[in-house]
N, C-alpha and C positions, 0 to 999 in steps of 0.2 A: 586537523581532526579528520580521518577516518571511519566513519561508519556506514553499515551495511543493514538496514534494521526488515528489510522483506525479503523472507527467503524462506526456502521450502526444506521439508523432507522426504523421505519416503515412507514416515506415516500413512499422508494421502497418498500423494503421484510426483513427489521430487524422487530420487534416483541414489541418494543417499543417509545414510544415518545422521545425527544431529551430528554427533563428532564429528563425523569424518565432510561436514560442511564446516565445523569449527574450524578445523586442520587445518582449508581454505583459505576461511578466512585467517587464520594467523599466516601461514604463507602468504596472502594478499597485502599484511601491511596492517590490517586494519584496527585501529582505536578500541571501537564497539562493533558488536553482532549480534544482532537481534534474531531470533527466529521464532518466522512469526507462520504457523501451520494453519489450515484452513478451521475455521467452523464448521462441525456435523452440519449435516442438511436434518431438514426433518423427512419424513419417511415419502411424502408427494412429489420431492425432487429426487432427479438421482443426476448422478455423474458419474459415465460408464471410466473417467481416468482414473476414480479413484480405487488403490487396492481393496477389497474385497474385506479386509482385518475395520476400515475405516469405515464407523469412527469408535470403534469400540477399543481402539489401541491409544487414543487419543491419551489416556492418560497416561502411558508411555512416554508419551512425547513428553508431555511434563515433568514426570520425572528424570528425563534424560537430559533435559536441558536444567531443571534444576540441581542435579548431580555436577553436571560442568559447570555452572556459576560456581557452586561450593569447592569444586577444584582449584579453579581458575580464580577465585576472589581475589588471591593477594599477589597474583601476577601480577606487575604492571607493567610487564615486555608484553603481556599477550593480550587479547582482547577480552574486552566484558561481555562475558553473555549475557544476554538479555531474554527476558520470555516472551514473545509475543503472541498475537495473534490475528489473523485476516477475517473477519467476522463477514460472513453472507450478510449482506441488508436484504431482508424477509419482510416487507411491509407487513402482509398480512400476520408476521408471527413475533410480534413484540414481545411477548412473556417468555419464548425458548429462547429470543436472542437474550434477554435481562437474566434469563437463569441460570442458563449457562456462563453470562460473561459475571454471573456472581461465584462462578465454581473455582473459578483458577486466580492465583496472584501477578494478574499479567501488568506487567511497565509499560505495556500500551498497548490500544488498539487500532489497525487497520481496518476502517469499513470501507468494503467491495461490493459492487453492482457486479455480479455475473449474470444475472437472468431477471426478466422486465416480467412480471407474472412469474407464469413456470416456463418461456420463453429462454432458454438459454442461447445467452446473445455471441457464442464465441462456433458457435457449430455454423458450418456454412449450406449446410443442406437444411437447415430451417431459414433462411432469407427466402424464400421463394413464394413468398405472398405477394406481390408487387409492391411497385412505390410506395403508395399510398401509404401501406399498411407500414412500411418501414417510418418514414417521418415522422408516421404516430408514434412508432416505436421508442423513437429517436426521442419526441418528447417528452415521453414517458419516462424516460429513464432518466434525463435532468430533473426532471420534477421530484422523482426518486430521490436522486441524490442530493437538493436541496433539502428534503425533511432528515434525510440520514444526516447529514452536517448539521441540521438543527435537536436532533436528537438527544443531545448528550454521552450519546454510546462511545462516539469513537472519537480518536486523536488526530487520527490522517484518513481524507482520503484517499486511494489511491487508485493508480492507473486511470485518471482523469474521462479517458474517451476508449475503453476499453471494446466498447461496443464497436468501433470500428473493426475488430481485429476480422472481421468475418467478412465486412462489407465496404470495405475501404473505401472506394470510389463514390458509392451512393451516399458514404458519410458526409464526403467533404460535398457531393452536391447539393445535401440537404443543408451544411453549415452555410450554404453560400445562398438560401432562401430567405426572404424579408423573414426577419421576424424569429429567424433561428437560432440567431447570438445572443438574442433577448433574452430567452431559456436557457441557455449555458449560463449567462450572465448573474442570472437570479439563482441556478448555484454555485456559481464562484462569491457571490455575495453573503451566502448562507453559509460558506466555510469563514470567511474574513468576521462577520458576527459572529459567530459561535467558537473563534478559536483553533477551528480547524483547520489543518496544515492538508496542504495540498503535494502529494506527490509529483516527482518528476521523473519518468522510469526509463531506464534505459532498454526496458526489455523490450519496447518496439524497434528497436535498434536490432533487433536480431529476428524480427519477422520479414518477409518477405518486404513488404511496403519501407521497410527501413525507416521509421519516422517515430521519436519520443512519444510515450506517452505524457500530457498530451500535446497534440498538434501546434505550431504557431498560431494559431487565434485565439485558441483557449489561454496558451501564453501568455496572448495581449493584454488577455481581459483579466487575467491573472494580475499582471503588472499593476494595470488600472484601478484594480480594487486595493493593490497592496497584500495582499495574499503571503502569506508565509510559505514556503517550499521546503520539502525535503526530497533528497536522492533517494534513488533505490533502484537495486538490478531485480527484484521480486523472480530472485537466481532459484532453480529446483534442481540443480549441476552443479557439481564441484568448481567444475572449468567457468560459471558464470556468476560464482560470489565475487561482490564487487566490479562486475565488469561494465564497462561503458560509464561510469561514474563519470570519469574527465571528461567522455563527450557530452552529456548532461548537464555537468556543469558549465560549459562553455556555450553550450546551447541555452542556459537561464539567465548568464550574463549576458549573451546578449540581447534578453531582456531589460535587461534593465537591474535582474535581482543581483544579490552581494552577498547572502547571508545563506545557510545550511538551516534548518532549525529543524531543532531531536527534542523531541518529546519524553522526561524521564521522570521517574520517582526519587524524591530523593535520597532514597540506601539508594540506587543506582548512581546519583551523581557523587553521594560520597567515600561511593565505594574507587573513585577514581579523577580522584582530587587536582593530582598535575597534570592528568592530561584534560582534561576539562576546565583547568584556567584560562586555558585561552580564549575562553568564549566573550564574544561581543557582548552578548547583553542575555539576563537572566530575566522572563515574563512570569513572574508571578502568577500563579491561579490554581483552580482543582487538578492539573497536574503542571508541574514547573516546566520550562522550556527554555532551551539554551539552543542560541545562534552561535553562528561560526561562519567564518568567510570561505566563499567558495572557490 
């Protein structure tokens, strides 16, 4: 089994049409493909990537992707589209996230930590408050991400230690401070209670630092809790639907993990019956979940 369920378009700031990331992915091989577009911000964030149409084209994207399921439903040489979506976790804005994620018929949700406040953690000319201020930072966002996994909103989290991307070095020396595994730990613990599946991205694989989202510690602790995983290239390029998957997975096993786990509704699983028999083991709950070996 093949699947690709985080990927972009050029809705926000990916670089292509939902199709012509389909295309991709059915060139890539794959099973299933998810596309999963960012969440609007509300109007105190901004994000200079995003085109300028965003997020009032947003419904575009919906229907473009649901246009290609309807094409695509009785394929079963080509991949299932699927809707997704990358939801901003907004503490302070719990009623636009709930409103929004009641507008669309999405087969699942990805919830992302991009900004700690209105701290946007991926810009590298905002680290420059010192140490201090960063570790706080550092806490803050596990803390984050533990009520987001206890939320009920989302299905996956993803790109685990995303906050690195800016700060690489001070990352890993804050992970290596008493007391700083303990806060990763209590949100690795609140995805494993609540259900939530934990991404494993390849797309640190193609920054500069070269290293999975997330890191070997986060891994560990992942391992330790029993943590459910899924792949994802979180691709916004043609050239990166699917990419890096084999090394991710080799990188989970050796962990210790075995298992893929896709998060679906059931029209999605039955809309694609033989290639989804092969799943290891079917979880029951508010949305079904099917593993597969990695």
């Amino acid at each position: 089994m093949l699947a690709d369920l985080h990927t972009h378009t050029s809705t926000s700031h990916g670089h292509h049409s939902a199709a012509g990331m389909y295309e991709a992915a059915a060139a890539a091989g794959l099973d299933l493909f998810g596309l999963s577009e960012h969440s609007p911000l509300p109007e105190e964030y901004a994000c200079k990537l995003y085109v300028p149409a965003f997020p009032g084209n947003f419904r575009d994207f919906v229907r473009d992707v649901q246009a290609l399921r309807q094409r695509e439903l009785e394929r079963e040489d080509r991949p299932l589209p699927l809707l997704g979506v990358e939801l901003d976790w907004l503490p302070g804005y719990p009623r636009h996230m709930g409103r929004f994620l009641s507008c669309w018929p999405f087969s699942y949700v990805i919830g992302s930590l991009h900004y700690v406040g209105l701290f946007p953690v991926a810009r590298p000319h905002t680290w420059t408050d010192g140490r201090e201020a960063a570790y706080a930072r550092y806490r803050e966002y596990y803390e984050e991400m533990a009520r987001m996994a206890a939320s009920g909103l989302v299905n996956v989290a993803s790109h685990p230690d995303f906050i690195k991307r800016a700060s690489y070095g001070l990352f890993h020396e804050w992970l290596r401070e008493k007391g700083s595994l303990d806060v990763v730990a209590r949100a690795v613990q609140a995805m494993t209670d609540n259900g939530v599946i934990m991404e494993v991205s390849s797309a640190g694989l193609r920054q500069p630092f070269a290293e999975p989202y997330p890191c070997p510690a986060i891994m560990g602790l992942a391992a330790d809790f029993g943590a459910d995983i899924r792949l994802a290239s979180d691709a916004h390029d043609r050239a990166d639907v699917g990419a890096g998957l084999a090394d991710v997975a080799r990188y989970a096993r050796s962990f210790g993990f075995r298992c893929d786990t896709l998060p679906l509704r059931p029209d999605d699983i039955a809309a694609r019956p033989a290639a989804l028999a092969q799943a290891l083991d079917y979880l029951d709950g508010p949305l079904p979940r099917l593993r597969f070996a990695l």
